[in-house]
C-alpha positions in Angstrom: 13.1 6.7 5.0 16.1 8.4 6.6 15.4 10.3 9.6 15.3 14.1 9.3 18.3 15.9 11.5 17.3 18.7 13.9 20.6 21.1 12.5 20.0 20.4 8.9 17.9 22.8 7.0 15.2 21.2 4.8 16.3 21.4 1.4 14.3 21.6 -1.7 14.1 17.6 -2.1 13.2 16.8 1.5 10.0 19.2 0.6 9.4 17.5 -2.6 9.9 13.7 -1.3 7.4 14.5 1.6 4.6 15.8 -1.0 5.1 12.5 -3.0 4.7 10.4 0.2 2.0 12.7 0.8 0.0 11.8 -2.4 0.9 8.3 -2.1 -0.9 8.1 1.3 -3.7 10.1 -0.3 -3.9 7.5 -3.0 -4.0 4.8 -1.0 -6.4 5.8 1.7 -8.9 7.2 -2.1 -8.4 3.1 -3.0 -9.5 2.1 0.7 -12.8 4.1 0.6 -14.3 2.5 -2.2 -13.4 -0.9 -1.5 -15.8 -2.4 -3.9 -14.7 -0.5 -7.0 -10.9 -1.1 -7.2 -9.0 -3.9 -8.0 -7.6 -6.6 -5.5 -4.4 -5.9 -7.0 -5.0 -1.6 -6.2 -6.1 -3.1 -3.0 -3.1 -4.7 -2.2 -0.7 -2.0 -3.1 -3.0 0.5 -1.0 -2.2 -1.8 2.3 1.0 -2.3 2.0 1.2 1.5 1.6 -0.4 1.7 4.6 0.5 -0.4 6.8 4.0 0.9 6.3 3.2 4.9 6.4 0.0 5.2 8.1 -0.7 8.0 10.7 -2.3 6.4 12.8 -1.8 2.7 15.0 -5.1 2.0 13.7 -4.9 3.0 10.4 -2.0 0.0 10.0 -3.8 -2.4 11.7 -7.1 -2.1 9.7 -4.9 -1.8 6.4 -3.5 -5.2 7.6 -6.4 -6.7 8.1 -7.6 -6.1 4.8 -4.8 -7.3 3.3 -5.2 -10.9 5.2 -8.6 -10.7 4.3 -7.4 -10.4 0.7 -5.0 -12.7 0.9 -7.2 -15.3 2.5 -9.6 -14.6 -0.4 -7.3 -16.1 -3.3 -5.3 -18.2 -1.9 -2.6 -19.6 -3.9 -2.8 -17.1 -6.3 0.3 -17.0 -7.4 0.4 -21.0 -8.4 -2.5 -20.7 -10.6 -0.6 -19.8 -13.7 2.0 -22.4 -15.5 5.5 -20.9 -16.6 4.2 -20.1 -20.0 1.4 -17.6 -18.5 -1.4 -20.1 -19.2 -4.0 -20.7 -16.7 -3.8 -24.3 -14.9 -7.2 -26.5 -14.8 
């Protein structure tokens, strides 16, 4: 995100680009309530979201931790399914 200079005006589409960031974050932190009813997929969009735009120090950290947690959950996810989309045994 490009940093905002103090002698330039806010224009229309810095407003507009700040309320999308805005509803992304409020998206993500919605998915991070109610852990146990979103996907791990949701779940791992909703950290990275966080950890990169969070408010807070804490709020990144505890994003990232859910992540590893996730993460550590299925690991080697992404070599469970051959080239053709079928799944290994």
């Amino acid at each position: 995100m490009s940093a905002l200079h103090p002698f330039r005006k806010r224009s229309q589409r810095d407003e507009a680009r700040q309320d999308w960031i805005d509803e992304r974050l409020r998206e993500a932190r919605t998915v991070m309530s109610d852990v146990a009813h979103h996907s791990d997929h949701l779940l791992r969009m909703a950290c990275k979201v966080l950890i990169k735009h969070g408010e807070t120090p804490e709020e990144c950290e505890d994003a990232r931790i859910l992540l590893v947690i996730l993460e550590a959950k299925a690991p080697g996810r992404d070599n469970c399914r051959s080239s053709d989309g079928e799944d290994r045994q």
